[in-house]
C-alpha positions in Angstrom: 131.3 81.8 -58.9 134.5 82.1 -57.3 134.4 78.0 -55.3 134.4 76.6 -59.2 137.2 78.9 -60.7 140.0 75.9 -60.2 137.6 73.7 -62.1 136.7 75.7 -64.5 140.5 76.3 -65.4 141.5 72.9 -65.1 138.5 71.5 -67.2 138.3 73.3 -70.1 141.6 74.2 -70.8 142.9 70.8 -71.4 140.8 69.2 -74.1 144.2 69.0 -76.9 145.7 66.8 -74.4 142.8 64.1 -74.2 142.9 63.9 -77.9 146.7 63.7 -77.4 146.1 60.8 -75.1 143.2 59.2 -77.5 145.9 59.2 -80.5 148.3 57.6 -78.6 146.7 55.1 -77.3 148.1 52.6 -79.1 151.2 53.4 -78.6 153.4 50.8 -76.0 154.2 53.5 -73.5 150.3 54.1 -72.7 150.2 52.3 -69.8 148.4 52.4 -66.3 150.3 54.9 -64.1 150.2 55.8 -60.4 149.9 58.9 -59.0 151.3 60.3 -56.0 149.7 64.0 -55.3 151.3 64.7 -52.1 154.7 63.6 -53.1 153.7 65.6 -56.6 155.1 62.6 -58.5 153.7 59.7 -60.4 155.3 56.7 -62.2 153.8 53.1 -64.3 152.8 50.4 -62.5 155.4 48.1 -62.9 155.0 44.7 -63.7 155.1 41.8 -62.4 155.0 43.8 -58.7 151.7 44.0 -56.5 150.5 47.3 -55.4 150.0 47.0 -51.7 147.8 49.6 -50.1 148.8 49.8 -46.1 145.8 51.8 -44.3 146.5 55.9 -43.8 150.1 55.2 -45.6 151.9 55.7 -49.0 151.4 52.6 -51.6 154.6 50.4 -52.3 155.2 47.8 -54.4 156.1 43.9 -53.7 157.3 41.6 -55.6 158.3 37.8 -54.5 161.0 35.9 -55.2 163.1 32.9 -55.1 162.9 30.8 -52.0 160.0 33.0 -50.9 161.3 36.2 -50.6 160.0 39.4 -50.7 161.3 42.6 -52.4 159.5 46.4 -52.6 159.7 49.2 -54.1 159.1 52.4 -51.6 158.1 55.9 -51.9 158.7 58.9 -48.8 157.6 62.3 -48.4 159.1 64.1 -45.9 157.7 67.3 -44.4 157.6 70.6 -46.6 161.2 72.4 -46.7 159.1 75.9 -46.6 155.9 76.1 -48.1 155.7 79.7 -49.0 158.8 79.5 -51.5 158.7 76.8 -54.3 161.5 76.0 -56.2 162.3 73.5 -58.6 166.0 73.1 -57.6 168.0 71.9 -54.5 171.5 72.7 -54.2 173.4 69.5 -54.7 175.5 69.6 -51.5 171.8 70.0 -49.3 170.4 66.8 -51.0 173.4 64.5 -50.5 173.8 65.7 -46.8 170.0 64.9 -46.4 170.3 61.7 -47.8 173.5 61.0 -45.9 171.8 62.1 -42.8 168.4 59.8 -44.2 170.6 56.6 -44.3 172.4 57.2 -41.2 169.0 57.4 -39.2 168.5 54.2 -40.3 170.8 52.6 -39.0 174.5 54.0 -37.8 176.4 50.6 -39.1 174.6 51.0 -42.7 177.7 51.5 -44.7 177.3 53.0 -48.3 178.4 50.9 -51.2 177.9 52.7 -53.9 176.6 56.6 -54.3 176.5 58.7 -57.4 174.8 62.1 -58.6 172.4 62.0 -61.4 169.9 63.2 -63.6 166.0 62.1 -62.6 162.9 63.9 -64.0 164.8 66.8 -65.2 166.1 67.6 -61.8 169.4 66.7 -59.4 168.8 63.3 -57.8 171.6 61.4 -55.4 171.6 57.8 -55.9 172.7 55.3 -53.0 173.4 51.2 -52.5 173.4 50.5 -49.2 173.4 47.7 -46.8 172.1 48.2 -42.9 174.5 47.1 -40.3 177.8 45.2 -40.3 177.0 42.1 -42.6 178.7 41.9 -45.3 177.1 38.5 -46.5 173.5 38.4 -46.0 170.8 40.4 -45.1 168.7 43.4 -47.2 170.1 45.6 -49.4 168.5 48.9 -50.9 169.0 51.7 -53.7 167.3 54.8 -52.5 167.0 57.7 -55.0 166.4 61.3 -53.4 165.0 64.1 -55.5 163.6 67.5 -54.5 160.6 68.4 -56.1 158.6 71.6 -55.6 158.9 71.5 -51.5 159.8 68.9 -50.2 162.2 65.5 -50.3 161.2 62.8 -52.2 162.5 59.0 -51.4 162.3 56.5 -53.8 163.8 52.6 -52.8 163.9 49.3 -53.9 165.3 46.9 -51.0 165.5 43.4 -51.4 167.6 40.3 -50.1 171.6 40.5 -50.9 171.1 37.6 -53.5 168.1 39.1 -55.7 169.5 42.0 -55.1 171.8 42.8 -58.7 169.0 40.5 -60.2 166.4 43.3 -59.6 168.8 46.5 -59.7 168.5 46.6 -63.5 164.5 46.3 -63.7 164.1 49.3 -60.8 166.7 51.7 -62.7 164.7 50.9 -66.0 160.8 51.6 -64.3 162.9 54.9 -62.3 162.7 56.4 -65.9 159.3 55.9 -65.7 158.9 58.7 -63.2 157.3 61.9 -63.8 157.0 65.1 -61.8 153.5 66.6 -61.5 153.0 70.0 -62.5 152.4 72.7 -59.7 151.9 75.7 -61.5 149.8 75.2 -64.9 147.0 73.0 -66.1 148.9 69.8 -65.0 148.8 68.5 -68.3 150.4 65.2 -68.1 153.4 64.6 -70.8 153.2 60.9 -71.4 149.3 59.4 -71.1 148.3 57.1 -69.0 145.8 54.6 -69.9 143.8 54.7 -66.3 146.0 54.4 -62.9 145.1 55.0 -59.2 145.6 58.7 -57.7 146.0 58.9 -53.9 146.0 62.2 -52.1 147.0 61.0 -48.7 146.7 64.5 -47.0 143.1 64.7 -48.2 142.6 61.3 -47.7 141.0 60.0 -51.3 141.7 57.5 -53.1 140.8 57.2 -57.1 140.9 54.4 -58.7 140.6 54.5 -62.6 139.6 51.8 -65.3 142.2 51.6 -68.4 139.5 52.5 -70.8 140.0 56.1 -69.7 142.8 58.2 -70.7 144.1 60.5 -68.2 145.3 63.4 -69.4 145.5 65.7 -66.7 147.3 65.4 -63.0 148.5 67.4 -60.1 148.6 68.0 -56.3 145.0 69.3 -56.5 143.3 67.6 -60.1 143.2 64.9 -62.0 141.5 64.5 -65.7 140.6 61.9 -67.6 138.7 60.9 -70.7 137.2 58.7 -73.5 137.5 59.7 -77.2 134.9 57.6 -79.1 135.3 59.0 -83.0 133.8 62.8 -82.7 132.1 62.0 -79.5 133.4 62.6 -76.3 133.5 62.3 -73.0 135.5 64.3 -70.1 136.0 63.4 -66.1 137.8 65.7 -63.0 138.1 65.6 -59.6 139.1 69.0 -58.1 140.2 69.7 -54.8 139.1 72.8 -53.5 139.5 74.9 -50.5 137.4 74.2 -47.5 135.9 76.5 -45.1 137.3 75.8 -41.6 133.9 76.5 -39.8 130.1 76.7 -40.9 127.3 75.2 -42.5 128.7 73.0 -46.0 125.9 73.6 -47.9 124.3 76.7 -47.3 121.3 78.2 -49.9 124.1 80.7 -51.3 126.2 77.5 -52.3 123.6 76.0 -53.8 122.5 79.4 -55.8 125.9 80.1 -57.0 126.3 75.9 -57.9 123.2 76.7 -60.2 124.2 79.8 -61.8 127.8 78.8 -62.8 125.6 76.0 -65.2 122.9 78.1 -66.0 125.3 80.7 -67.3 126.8 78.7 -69.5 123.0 78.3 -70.9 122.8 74.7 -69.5 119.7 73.4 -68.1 119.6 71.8 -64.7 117.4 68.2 -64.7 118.0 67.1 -61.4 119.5 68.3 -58.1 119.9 65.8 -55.2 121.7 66.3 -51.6 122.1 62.3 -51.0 125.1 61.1 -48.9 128.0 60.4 -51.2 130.3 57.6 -49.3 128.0 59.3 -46.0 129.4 62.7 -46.4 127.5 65.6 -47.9 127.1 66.5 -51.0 125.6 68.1 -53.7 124.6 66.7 -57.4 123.4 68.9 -60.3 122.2 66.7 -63.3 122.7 68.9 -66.1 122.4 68.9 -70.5 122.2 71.7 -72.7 124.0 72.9 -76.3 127.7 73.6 -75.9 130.2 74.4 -78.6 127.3 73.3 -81.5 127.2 69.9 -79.3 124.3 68.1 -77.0 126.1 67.4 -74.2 124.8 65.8 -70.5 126.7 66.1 -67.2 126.8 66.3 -63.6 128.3 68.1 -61.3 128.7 66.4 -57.6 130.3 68.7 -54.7 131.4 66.4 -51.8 132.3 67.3 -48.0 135.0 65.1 -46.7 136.2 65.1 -42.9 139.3 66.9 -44.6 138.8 68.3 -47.8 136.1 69.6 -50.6 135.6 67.9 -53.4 134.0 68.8 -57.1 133.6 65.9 -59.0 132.0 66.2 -62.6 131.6 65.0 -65.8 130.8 66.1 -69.3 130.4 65.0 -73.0 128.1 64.1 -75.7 124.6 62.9 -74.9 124.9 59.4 -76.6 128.6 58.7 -75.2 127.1 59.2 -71.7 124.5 57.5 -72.0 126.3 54.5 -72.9 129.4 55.1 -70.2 126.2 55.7 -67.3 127.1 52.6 -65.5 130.5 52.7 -66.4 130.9 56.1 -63.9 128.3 55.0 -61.6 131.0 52.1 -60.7 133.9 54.6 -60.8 132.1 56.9 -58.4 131.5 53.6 -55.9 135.4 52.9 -56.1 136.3 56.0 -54.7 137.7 55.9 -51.6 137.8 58.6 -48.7 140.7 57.0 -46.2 
């Protein structure tokens, strides 16, 4: 069935990772990350900041301060460079002219303090202080740091008030080595756990919110993967984004037959197929369990229609863990979000 080949790639691939993730997760660095698909980048939530979540735009952080002031920590996307030619490098002199030319729009008094080139994420990134307009006294004051990863720009910033500013400088550099690239190419596999998070996909408009009793294991600009080790029993979650036809009927008797046979195949047995509205868009769920790998497992797979994108959400593991996690997943399923 060709619609479930990026799932089945992504899903079954992966499984050393979760029980990577399940091992470590006692280890201090598990911790709950954030995930940015379209800007292929994610990074821990930092503490003590808020996550603020503006409607149809990129999270950012706030955090207040003395004499109630704000500060935040910002990300930007800007537009693809060209789509049809990845690369994993900028030249250096491109990425300091487009952050010179990024500050400069800004404002054409902002005067540069400070600027250095430097390693982020295993890739070129140029580093600016900078203060907007003439003051030399007051006012905001930011640290941008501009990478290039895959195809496009990437701005990350922390601005706050001229007198928290070096105050707060040291805690952003420290969570900036909390960054992480996404993988574009392979199974995504993630190289530090993350004990739950949030993925946004602001292009397809979704966004996943995901309890710290799962491990994620798995992220990228299309997938995300997460699970619960319980002893010898486990479980396994994805979201896939797939393509979407541009015209037609969504969910035509041939979808439905292929759905079938790509579970059926793999000598499953379907219990229970529904077409209810998921979040009011259509969809399709196949309630499935079966013998896989000398295990009973139980699963579903749900196809959903969004105004912008299709999505294959499913879930898979031993018959008593799911039993158990039932409500647990019928709560993560409510939380997601089509923006």
């Amino acid at each position: 069935m060709k619609r479930t080949a990026p799932f089945l790639t992504f899903f079954y691939l992966p499984f050393s990772i979760f029980c990577f993730a399940a091992v470590s997760a006692t280890a201090p660095d598990v911790s709950p990350r954030l995930f940015l698909a379209d800007a292929h980048l994610s990074a821990t939530l930092p503490d003590p900041w808020d996550l603020k979540e503006p409607p149809e735009k990129l999270v950012y952080f706030e955090r207040a301060t003395a004499e109630s002031r704000t500060a935040t920590i910002r990300f930007e996307i800007a537009a693809q460079t060209n789509p049809d030619r990845l690369s994993e490098e900028m030249p250096l002199e491109t990425l300091q002219e487009f952050a010179r030319r990024d500050i400069a729009s800004r404002d054409p008094q902002t005067r540069i303090l400070a600027s250095e080139i430097r390693t982020l994420i295993g890739r070129n990134a140029f580093e600016a202080t900078w203060q907007e307009g003439g003051q030399t006294d007051e006012g905001e004051m930011t640290q941008s740091v501009y990478l290039y990863i895959h195809d496009r720009f990437v701005i990350v910033l922390m601005r706050a008030s001229r007198a928290d500013f070096p105050t707060l400088v040291p805690e952003y550099q420290a969570w900036l080595l909390t960054l992480r690239a996404l993988s574009l190419r392979d199974s995504g596999a993630l190289d530090t756990p993350s004990r739950g998070g949030l993925y946004i996909h602001l292009a397809s408009r979704v966004r996943v919110p995901v309890p710290d009793t799962w491990l994620v294991g798995v992220a990228n600009d299309h997938s995300f993967g997460a699970a619960i080790v319980d002893g010898e029993k486990n479980v396994r979650w994805s979201m896939t984004l797939l393509p979407r036809r541009a015209t037609g009927e969504e969910l035509t008797s041939a979808f439905r037959k292929d759905a079938k046979s790509s579970l059926t195949k793999q000598g499953l047995r379907i219990l229970q197929e529904s077409e209810n509205p998921f979040h009011g868009y259509t969809a399709l769920a196949l309630t499935f369990d079966g013998n896989k790998n000398q295990r009973f497992i139980k699963g579903q797979d749900l196809w959903v229609w969004s105004p912008t994108a299709q999505w294959l959400i499913s879930i898979e593991g031993d018959g008593p863990l799911m039993n158990r996690l039932r409500g647990d997943y019928g709560k993560m399923l409510d939380a997601i979000q089509f923006l």
